[in-house]
C-alpha positions as CSV (number, residue, x, y, z in Angstrom):
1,X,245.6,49.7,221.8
2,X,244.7,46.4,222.4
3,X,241.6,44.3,220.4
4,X,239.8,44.2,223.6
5,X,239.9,48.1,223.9
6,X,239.0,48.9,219.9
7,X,236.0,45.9,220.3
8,X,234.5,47.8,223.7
9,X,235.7,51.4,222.0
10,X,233.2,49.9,218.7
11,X,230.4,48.6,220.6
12,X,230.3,51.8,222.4
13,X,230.0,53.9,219.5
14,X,227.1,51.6,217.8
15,X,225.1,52.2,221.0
16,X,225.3,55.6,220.9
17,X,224.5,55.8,216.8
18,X,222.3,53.9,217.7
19,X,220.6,56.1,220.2
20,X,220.1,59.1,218.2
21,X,219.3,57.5,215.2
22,X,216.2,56.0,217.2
23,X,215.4,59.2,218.5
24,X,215.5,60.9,215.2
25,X,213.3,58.4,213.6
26,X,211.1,59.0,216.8
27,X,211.1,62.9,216.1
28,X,211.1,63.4,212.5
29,X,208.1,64.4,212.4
30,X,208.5,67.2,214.8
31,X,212.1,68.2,212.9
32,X,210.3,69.0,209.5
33,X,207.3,70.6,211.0
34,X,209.7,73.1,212.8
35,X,211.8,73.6,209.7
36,X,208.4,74.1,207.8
37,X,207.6,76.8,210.2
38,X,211.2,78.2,209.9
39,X,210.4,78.6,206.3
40,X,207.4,80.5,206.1
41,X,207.8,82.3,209.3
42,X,209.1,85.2,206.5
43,X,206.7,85.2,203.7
44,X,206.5,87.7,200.6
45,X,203.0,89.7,200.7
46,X,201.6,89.5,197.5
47,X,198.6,90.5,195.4
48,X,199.5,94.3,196.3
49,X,197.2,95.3,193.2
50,X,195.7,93.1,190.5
51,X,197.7,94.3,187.5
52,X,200.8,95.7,186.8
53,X,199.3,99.1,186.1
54,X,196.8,100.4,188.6
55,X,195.2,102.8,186.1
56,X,197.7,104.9,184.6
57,X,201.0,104.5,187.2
58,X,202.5,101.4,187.3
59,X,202.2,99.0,190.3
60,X,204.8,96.7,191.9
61,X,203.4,93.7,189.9
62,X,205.4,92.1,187.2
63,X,204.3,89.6,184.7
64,X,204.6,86.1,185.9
65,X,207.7,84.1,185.0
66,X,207.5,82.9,180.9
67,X,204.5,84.4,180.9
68,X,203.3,87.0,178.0
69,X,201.1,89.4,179.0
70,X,198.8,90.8,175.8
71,X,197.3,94.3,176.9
72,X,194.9,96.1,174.9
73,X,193.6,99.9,176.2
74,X,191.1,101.8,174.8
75,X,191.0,106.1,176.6
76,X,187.4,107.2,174.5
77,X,186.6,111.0,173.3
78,X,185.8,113.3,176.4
79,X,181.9,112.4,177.6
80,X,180.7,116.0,177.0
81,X,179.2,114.9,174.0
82,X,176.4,112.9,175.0
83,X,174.3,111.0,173.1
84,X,175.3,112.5,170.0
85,X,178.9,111.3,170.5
86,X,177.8,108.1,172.3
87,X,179.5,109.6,175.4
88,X,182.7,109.8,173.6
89,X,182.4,105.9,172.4
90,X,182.5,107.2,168.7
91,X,186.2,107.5,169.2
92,X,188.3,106.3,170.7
93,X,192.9,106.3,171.6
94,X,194.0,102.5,171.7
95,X,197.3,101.5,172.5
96,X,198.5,97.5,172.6
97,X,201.1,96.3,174.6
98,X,203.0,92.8,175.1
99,X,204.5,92.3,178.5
100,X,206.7,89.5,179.2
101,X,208.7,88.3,182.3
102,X,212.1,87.2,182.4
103,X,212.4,86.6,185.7
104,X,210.8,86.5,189.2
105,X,212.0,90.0,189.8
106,X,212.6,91.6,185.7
107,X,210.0,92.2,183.1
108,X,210.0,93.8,179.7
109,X,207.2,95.3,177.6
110,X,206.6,96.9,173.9
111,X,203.6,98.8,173.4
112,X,202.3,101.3,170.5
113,X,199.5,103.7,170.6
114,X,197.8,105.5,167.9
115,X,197.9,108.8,169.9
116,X,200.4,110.8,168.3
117,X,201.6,107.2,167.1
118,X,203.7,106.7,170.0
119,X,205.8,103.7,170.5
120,X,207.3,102.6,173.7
121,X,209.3,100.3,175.5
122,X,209.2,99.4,179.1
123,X,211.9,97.7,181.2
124,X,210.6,96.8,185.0
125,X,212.9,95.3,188.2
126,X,211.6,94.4,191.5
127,X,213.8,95.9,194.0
128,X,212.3,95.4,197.5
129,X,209.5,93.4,198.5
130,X,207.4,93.5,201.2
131,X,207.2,90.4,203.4
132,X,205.4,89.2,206.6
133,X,206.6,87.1,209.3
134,X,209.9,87.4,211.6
135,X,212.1,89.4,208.5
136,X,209.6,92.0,208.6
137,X,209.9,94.4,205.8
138,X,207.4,97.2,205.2
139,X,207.1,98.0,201.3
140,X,208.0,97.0,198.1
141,X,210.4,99.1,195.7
142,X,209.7,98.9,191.6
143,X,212.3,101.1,189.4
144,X,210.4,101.2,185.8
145,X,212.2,103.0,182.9
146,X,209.5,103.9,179.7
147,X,211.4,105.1,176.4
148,X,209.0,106.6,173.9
149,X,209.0,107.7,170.1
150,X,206.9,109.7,168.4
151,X,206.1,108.1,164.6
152,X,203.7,111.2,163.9
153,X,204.4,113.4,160.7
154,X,205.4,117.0,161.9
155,X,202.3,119.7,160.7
156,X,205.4,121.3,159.4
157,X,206.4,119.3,156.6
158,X,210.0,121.6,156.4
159,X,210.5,120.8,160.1
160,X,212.6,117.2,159.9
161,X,212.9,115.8,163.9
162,X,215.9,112.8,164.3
163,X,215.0,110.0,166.0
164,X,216.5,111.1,169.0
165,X,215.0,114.6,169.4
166,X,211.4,112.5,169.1
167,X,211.9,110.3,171.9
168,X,211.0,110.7,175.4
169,X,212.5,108.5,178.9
170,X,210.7,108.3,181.8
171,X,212.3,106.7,185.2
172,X,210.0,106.0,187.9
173,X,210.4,104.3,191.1
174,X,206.9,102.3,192.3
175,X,206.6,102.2,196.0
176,X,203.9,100.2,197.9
177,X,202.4,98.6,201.2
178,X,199.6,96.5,201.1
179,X,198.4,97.4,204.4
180,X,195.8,94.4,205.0
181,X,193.3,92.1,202.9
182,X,191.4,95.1,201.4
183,X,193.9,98.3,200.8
184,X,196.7,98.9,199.3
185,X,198.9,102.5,198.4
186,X,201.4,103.4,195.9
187,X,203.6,106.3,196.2
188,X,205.4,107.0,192.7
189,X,208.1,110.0,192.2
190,X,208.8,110.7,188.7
191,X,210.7,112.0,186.2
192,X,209.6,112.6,182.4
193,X,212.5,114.0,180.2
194,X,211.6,115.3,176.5
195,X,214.6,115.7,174.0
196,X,212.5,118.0,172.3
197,X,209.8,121.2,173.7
198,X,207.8,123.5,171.5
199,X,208.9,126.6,173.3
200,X,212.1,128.0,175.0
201,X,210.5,128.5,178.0
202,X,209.2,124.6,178.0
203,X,211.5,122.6,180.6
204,X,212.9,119.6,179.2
205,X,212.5,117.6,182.6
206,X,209.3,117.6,184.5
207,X,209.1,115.8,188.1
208,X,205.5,114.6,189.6
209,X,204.3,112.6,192.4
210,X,202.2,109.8,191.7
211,X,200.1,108.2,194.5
212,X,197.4,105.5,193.4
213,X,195.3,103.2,195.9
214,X,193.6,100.1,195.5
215,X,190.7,99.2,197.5
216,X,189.1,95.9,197.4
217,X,185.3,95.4,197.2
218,X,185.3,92.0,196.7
219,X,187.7,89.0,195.9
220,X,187.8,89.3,191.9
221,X,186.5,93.2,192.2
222,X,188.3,96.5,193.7
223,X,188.1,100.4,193.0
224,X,191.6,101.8,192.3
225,X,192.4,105.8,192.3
226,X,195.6,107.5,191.2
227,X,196.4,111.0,191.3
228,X,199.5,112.5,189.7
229,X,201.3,115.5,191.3
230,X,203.8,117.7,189.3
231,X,206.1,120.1,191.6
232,X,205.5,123.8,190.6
233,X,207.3,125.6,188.0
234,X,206.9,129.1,186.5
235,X,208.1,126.9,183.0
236,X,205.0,127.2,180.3
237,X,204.8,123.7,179.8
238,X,204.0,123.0,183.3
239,X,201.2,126.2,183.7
240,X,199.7,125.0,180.6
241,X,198.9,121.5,181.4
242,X,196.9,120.3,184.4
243,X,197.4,117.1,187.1
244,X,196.2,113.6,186.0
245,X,193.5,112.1,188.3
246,X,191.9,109.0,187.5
247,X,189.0,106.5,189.3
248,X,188.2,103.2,188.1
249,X,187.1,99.5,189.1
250,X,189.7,96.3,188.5
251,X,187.7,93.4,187.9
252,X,189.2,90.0,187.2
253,X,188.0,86.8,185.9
254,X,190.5,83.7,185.3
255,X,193.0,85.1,183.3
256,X,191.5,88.3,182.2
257,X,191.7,92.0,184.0
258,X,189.3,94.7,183.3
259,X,189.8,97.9,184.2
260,X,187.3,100.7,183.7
261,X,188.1,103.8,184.6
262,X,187.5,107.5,183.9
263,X,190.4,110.2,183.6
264,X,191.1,113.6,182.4
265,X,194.4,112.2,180.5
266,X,193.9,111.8,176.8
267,X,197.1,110.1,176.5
268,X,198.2,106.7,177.8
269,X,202.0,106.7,177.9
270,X,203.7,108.3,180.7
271,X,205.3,111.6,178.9
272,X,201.5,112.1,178.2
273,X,199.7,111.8,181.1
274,X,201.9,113.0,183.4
275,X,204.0,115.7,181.5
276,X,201.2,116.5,179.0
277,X,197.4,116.4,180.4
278,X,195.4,119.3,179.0
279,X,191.9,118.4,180.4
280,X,190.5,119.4,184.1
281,X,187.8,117.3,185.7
282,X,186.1,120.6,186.8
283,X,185.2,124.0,185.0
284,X,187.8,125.1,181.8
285,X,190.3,127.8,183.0
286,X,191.8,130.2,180.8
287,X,196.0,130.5,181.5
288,X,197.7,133.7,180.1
289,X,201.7,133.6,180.1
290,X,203.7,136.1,177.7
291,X,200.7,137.2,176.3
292,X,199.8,133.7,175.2
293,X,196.9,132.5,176.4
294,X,195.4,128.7,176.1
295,X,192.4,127.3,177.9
296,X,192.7,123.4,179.9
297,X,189.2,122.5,178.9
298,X,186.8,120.3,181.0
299,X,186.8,117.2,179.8
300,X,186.5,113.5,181.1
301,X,187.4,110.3,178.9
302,X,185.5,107.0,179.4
303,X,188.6,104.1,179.0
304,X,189.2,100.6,179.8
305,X,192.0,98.3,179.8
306,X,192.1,94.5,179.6
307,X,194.9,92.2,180.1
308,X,195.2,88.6,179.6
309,X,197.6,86.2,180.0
310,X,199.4,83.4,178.2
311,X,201.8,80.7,179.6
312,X,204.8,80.3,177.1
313,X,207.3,78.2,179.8
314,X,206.5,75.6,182.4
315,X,207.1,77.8,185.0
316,X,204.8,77.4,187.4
317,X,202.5,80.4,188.0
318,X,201.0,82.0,190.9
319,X,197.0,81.5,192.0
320,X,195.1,84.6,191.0
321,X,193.9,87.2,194.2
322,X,191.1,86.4,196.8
């Protein structure tokens, strides 16, 4: 090829460069606010409740990236007592909890309670998430696994429990849909298996189904409900205990969560409430099975729970819920 025809086949090229770099320059504006848009056109829907438990249940929501999460939970005597008993405020079951996230999608948690003095540990995963946009998808999918151990002496002082037979697992997967701005739902099948039961005719595993709701009044203020649904059985632990229901209010300011609530769940880990509720929210009823009879009281508990958070990494953390 001659130097004429590489100098033209050159000059050609430059003009063409050239061109398109011009009308880049002339467009880049346009270019990053369509990639912009390509970006959020799919966004993850968040806020879905305020804190990671809605009353009892767990929610999807995980503790922020390097952040420590110090939880503190009073469930007070039953109210029936009036002013004598300060409307159960005389007593009171506390449990204390540190929840910490490892990741965007993985949390951990240690907590102790003085009921039956019960020590558990949490492990948390985000699954699914629910996002808006063009990659629509509809809910969010939690899996949360709670190990607890009983510390309490047996009445028994001749009965000697391992450490095994006083533990407890419970696997539960948290699914939710914010459905707009003010409501939300949770839908949370369960499983609660006890190494140990008093009786032979006690069953060992016990399945529910949770469903909690969050509705907001206000941006820092919403009422939250969760009922908890075990499947029948003819087993005496299940005819002798009754279903968990709980109503309460979140309220949040800065980096504090209240939540007051009332139950009829003494306890405050999940073998309890769900496996183990002996209280009704309406009249006592009397249960009679192999000529053993025990009554599930009426009683309602006053309780609260309050969260706050501390920053231990850089990571930056996300705004709080409007």
């Amino acid at each position: 090829m001659s130097s004429l025809r590489i100098y033209l086949l050159a000059l050609l090229f430059l003009s063409l460069g050239q061109s398109v770099l011009r009308a880049q320059d002339d467009s880049v504006d346009s270019l990053l606010n369509a990639l912009g848009s390509s970006v959020e056109s799919t966004e993850r829907v968040r806020y879905t409740f305020k804190s990671t438990r809605i009353i009892n249940l767990h929610s999807n929501e995980l503790a922020g990236v390097g952040a420590l999460v110090f939880r503190i939970a009073h469930r007070f005597n039953d109210i029936s007592g009036g002013m004598y008993d300060l409307f159960g405020l005389d007593g009171a079951n506390i449990r204390f909890a540190l929840e910490y996230g490892i990741s965007d999608r993985f949390m951990v948690a240690l907590g102790r309670n003085n009921f039956l003095k019960t020590g558990d540990a949490l492990v948390k995963v985000a699954l699914l998430r629910q996002t808006k946009g063009e990659k629509n998808f509809p809910f969010s999918a939690t899996f949360a696994h709670t190990s607890a151990f009983i510390t309490q002496k047996a009445a028994d002082k001749n009965r000697k429990l391992s450490f095994l037979n006083r533990m407890s697992f419970t696997n539960q997967i948290v699914l939710t849909r914010k459905f707009n701005e003010a409501f939300s739902l949770a839908l949370v099948p369960s499983w609660v298996h006890e190494n140990t039961v008093p009786l032979a005719s006690d069953l060992n595993d016990i399945f529910a189904m949770g469903v909690g709701a969050r509705f907001k009044l206000s941006s820092r203020v919403s009422l939250n409900g969760e009922y908890i649904y075990r499947l029948p059985s003819e087993a005496a632990n299940i005819q002798y205990y009754a279903n968990s229901l709980s109503l309460g209010f979140d309220i949040e300011t800065g980096g504090h969560v209240f939540q007051l609530h009332l139950t009829n769940s003494a306890g405050m880990t999940e073998n309890r409430f769900i496996a183990f509720t002996d209280s009704r929210w309406t009249n006592s009823k009397a249960i009679t099975i192999n000529n053993t009879t025990r009554t599930l009281q009426q009683n309602i508990f006053f309780g609260f729970n309050i969260t706050r958070d501390f920053a231990l990494s850089s990571h930056k953390q996300g705004k709080h819920d409007k």
